[in-house]
N, C-alpha and C positions, 0 to 999 in steps of 0.2 A: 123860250127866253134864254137868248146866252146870258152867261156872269162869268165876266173874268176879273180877276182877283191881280191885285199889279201892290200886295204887302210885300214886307221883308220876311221870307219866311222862320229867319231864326229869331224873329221875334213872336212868335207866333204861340200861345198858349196852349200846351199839348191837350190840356185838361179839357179844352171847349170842343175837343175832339168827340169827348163822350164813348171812348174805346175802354171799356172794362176788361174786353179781353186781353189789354197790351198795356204793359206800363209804362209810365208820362216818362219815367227816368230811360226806357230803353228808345222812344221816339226823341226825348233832347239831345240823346248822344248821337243820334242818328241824322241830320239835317236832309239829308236827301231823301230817306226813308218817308219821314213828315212830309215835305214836298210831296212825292207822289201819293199818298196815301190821301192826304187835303185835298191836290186833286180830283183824286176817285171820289171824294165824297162829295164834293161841290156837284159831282155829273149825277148826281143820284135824284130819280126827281122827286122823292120826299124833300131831300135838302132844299132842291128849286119852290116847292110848292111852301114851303118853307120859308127862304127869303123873301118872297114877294108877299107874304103876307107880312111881314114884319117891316116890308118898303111901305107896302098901303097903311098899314097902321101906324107909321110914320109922316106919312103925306096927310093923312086926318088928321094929324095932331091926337091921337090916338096912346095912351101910355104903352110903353114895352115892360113886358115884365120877365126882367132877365134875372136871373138868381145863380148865380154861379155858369155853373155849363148849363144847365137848366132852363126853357125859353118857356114860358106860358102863353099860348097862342090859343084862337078860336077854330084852328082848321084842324080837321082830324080829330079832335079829342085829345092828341097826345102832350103829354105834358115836358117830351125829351126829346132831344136833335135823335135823327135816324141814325144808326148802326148802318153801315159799309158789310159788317160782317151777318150773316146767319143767326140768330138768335140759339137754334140748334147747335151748331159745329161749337165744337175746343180747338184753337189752333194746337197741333203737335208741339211739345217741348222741343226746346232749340238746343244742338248739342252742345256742351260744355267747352270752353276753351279758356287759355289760359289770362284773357284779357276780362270774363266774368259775363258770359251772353246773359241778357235780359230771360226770365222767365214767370212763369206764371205761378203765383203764389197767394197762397189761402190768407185773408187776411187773421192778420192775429193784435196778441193784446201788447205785444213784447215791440221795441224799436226797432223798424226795417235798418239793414244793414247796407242793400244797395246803392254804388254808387256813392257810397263813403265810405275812409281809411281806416274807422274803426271795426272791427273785428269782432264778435260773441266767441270769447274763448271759458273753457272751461277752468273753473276754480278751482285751482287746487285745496286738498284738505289741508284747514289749517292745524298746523303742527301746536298738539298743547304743552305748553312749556311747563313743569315740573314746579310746584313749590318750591322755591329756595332762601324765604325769610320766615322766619317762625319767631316771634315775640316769645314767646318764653323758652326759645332752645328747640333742634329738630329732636322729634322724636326719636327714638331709639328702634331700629331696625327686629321684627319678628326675631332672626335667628340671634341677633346680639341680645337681647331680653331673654332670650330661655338659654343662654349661657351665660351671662350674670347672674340668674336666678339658681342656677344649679352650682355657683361659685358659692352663692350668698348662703344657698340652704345647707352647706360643709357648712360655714362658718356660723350658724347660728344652730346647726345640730348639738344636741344636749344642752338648748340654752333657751328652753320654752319661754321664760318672763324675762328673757332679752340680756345683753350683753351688758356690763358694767362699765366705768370708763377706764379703770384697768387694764380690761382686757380688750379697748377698743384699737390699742395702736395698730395692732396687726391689720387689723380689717381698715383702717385710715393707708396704713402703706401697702399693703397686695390687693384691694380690690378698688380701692378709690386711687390708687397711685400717686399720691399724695407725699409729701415730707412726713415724716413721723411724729414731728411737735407740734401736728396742725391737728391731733385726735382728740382732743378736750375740748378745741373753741368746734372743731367738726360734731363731736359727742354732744356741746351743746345747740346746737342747730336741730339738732334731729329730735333732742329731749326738751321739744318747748314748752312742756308739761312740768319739768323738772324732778321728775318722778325718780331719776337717779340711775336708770337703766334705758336702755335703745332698744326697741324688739328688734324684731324679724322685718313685721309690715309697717312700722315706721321708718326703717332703714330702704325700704323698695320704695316706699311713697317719697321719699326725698330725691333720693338717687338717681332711683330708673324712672318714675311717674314723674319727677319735678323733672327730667332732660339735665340730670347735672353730668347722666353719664355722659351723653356725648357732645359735650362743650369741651373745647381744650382746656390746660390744665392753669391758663391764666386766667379765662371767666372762671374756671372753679374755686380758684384762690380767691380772688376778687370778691365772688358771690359769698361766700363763706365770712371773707373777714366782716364787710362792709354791713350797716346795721340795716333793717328790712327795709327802710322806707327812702334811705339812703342815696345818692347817686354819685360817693366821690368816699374816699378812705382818708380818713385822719388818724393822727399820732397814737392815739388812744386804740386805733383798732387791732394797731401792730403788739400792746403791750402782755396781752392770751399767749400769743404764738411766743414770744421772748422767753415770759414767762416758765412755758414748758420747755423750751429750748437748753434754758439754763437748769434745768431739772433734772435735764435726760441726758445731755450731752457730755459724753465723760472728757472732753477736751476742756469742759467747763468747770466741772466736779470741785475742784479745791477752791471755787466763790462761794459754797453752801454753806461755809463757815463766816462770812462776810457777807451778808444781806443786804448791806450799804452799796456797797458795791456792784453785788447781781443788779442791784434798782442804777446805778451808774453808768453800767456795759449795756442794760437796754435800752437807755435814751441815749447812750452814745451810737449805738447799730440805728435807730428808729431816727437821728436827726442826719446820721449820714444817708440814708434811704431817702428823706425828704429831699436832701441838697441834690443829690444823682439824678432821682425821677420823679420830684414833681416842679420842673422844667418851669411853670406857672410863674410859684414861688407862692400862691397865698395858702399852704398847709390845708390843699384837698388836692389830693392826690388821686386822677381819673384812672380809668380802664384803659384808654386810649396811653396815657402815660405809662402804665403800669405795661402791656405789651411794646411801650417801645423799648424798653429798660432788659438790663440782663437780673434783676432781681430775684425772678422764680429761677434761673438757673445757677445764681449763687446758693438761695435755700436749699436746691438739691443739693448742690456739694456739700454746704453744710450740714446735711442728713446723713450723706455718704462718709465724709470726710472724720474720721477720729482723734486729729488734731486740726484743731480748729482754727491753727496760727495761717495752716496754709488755704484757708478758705480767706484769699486777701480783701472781694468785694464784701464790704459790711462788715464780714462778721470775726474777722481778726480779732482776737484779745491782746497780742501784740500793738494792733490800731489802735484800739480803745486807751492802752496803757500809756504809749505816746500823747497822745490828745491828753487826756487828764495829767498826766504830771507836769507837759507845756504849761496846763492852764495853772495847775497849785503853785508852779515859782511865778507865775505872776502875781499871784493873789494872794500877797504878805500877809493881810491879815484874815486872810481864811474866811471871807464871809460871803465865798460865792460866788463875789460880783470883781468887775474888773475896772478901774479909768484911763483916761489916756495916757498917763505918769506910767500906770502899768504896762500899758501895749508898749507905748515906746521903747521899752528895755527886753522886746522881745526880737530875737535873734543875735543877741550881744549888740542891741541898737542898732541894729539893718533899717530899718525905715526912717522915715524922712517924719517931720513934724506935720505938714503939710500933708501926705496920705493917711495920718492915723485922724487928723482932722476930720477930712474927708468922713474916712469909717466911721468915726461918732456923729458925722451928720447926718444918719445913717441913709444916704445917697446910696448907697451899692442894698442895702436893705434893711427893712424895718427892724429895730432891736423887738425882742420876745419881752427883754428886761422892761419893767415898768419905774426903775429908780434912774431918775435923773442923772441922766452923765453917766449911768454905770454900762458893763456890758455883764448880760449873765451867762452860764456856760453855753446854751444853744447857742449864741450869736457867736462866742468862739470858737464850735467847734465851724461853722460856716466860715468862721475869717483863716482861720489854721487851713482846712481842707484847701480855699481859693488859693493864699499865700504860697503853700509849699506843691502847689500844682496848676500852676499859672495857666498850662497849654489847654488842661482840660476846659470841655466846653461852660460848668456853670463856673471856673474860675474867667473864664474871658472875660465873661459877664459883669461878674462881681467888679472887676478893674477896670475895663472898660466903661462903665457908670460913675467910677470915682474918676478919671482924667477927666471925662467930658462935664466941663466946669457948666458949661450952660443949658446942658440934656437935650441938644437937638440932635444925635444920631451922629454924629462924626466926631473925630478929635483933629483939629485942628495944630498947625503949629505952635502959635501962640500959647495951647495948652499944655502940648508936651513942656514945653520950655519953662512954664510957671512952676509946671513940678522939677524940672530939670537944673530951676537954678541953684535950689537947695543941694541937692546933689554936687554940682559944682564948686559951691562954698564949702561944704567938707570933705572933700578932696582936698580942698588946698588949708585948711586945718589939720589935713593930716601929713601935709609933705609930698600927696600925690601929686604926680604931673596931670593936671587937669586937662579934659578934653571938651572943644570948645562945642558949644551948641550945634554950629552950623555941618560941625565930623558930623557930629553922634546923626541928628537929623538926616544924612546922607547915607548912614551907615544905616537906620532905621529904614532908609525906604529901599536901600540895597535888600533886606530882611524880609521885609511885608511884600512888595513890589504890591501897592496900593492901585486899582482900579486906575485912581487921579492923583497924582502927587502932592496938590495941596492940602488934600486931607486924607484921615485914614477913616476907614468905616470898623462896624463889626465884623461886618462878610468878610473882609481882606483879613484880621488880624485868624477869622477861623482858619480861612485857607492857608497858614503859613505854620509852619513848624515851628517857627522862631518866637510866636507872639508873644510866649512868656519870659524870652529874655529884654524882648521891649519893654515891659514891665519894671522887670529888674532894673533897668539902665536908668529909667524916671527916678524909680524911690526907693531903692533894696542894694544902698553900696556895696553891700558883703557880696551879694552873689553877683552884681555888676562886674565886682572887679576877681571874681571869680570864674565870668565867663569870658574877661579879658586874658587870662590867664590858665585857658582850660588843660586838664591833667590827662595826656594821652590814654593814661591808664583807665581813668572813669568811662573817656569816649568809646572802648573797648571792651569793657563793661555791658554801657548800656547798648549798643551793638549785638553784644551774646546773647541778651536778654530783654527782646523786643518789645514780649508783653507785660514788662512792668513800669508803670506808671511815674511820674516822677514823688507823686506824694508814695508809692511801695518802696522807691528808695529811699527817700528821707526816711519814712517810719523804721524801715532797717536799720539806717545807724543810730537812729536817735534810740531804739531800743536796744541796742548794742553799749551805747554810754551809759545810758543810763542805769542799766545792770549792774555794768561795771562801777559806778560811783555806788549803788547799791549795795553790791559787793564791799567797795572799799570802805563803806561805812560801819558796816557791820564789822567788818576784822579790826577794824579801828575800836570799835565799841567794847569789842571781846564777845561778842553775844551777838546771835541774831533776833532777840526778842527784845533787845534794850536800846527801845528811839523813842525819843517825845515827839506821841502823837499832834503835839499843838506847831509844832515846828517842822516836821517832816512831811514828806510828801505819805501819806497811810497806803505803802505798799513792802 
């Protein structure tokens, strides 16, 4: 019996081939291959003996029973289409080329890769990445701990039941590297026993065991002031460290006869440290603040420094003395507190009625004072520091909240102009040639050069060197019409001397006057010890 076959052969299921010796993927790729191969095997006469049992059992109506490649027949016994090939023979491996010949392969557990683009490549080892977060600080390296410990053990030789706080400052500034005024609030961290001495192995369990060694020196600061459970430094933490400062500091020496005063110089250094860096403004003062600040490298100066005038961030007693005697000629009757009748008469009446307004409404910031209408010295030394250094950034701020009459973020024309009219009407009380809104306005955005001309933001007034004679021009006659009128010599000045601030210049001359009325009162008196306390400013 002929059979011929008139299919398509690349339709043709490789699998019903029944070829375990050759794989289905190297006969699909192959079409012609398959062809003649199909035909050899139709010629085989198992295959023949084969179909015609599967036609008669078809013609009886007879079930097939096909299971894959697999035929279940009654002829022969066999349960599988005939092999073409030897049951004995291996075909020979086919040589390798660079298109991927077909070959014979053991089965396994893993995904055949033939005849697809993916690849089994080998995995590199993965690279282990290093610890680099450690919650309570990295530890401290082997050789850096046994050369700490052989610093520590000098220093606590001949001192078996531990060091006193006397003799702690050394060991605060050579091996903690530390300010030297930071050895009492450090001595007590270490003594939370209060026992009145530091060993040896309390001194390493803080240090080298707690990881304070290798934190920079702004978590060490930080960690030290702030209380244990803590997450932010207030006023109160700075007042240990002050304390010793004015102790020890022989720049400071001749306040130890005036106690009043020591307690006045540290809330005047501790309220300008708030105003600088804590940026916030609600009196907790962060870590993140606290490094972005030059504060830790003002204390070093001040540790280093033996006149403590030229330590200008903070810790000037020159600073201090300006600020407080600003505040005593305002505050006629001596009781601490300031009103708006007060402020107005400060700068020989530079300000407008309408921005001291403003300040007592307290828009730019919350008064500390709890008396009605009054202001008490912290909120002054805040309004002095803004006032007499407009450019600086928490002065932008301070000002920039008072123009912006309706606190949406920009100042407006309308707004300048409200404050700017007072300005205008005493000008022309006093004889000046007045300058009309629509100059000055023009001349302001010549200054700012604003993003958008119809209004000015905060971003624009930071970007601008000028911002704080915009200020000036709204509400501060005196220096408005002082920077109409600038004095070659001052501009030459601040030119030679880039890095001083405009509140370092004022505090200069105002301590410079002030001396000198000091001076002139005294020669006047005949005597330097003879002023009534109740009427003088007590310096």
């Amino acid at each position: 019996m002929d059979l011929d076959f008139n299919g398509d052969v690349a339709t043709l299921d490789a699998d019903l081939l029944q070829l375990p010796e050759v794989s289905p993927l190297a006969i699909k790729a192959n079409p012609s291959v398959a062809d003649k191969l199909f035909d050899q095997w139709l010629s085989l006469p198992e295959t023949k003996l084969m179909v015609k049992s599967l036609i008669s059992n078809a013609e009886a109506g007879g079930p097939l029973n096909i299971s894959g490649a697999s035929f279940s027949t009654n002829t022969g016994g066999n349960s599988s289409m005939p092999s073409m090939f030897p049951a004995v023979s291996t075909p020979p491996l086919s040589p390798r080329s660079s298109l991927g010949s077909p070959r014979v392969m053991k089965p396994r557990a893993g995904p055949s890769t033939l005849g697809s683009p993916l690849k089994l490549v080998n995995e590199p080892d993965k690279e282990v990445i290093p610890q680099f977060y450690f919650l309570d600080g990295r530890p401290a390296s082997n050789e850096l701990r046994e050369r700490y410990l052989f610093i520590i053990n000098q220093f606590f030789y001949g001192h078996p039941d531990g060091l006193q706080i006397n003799d702690f400052k050394q060991v605060t500034k050579e091996i903690c590297k530390l300010p030297s005024f930071f050895s009492s609030v450090l001595f007590r961290k270490m003594d939370s026993g209060g026992t009145g001495v530091v060993t040896r192995d309390s001194f390493v369990d803080y240090w080298i065991n707690g990881n304070m060694l290798t934190k920079d020196i702004t978590v060490q600061i930080y960690t030290i002031l702030k209380q244990p459970e803590a997450r932010f430094l207030v006023q109160e933490d700075f007042k240990p460290v002050l304390r010793e400062l004015l102790a020890s500091h022989p720049g400071l020496e001749f306040l130890q006869s005036t106690p009043e005063f020591q307690e006045r110089y540290a809330e005047t250094v501790i309220y300008r440290i708030f105003y600088y860096v804590n940026r916030a403004g609600n009196g907790r003062l962060t870590l993140r603040e606290l490094k972005q600040s030059n504060l830790i490298t003002a204390m070093q100066h001040a540790d280093e420094e033996e006149d403590i005038n030229k330590v200008l961030r903070y810790f000037s007693y020159e600073h201090f003395y300006v600020i407080y005697c600003k505040f005593w000629e305002l505050d006629t009757d001596h009781d601490f507190l300031i009103d708006k009748e007060n402020l107005i008469r400060y700068g020989n009446h530079a300000l407008t009625y309408r921005i001291v307004d403003r300040i007592f409404s307290q828009v730019p910031r919350k008064f500390t004072c709890k008396v009605e209408g009054k202001m008490g010295y912290e909120d002054f030394v805040y309004f002095i520091l803004s006032e007499e250094d407009k450019s600086s950034e928490p002065g932008l701020e301070y000002w920039f909240k008072c123009i912006d009459l309706d606190g949406n973020g920009v100042i407006t024309r309308n707004e300048m102009q409200f404050f700017y009219e007072e300005q205008l009407h005493r000008m022309e009380c006093m004889a000046q040639e007045p300058v009309l809104f629509e100059d000055i306005l023009c001349q302001i955005v010549d200054m700012i050069c604003p993003e958008d001309e119809s209004y000015t933001t905060l971003r624009d007034l930071k970007g601008s060197k000028l911002s704080g004679s915009v200020f000036n021009i709204l509400f501060n006659l005196n220096k408005f019409m002082a920077f109409e009128t600038r004095d070659p010599f001052l501009i030459r000045q601040e030119r030679e001397n880039p890095h001083l601030t405009e509140w370092d210049r004022f505090a200069h001359r105002e301590y410079i006057r002030l001396s000198m009325e000091e001076d002139a009162d005294d020669a006047s008196n005949g005597s330097a010890d003879v002023w009534d306390e109740s009427l003088e400013a007590p310096f």
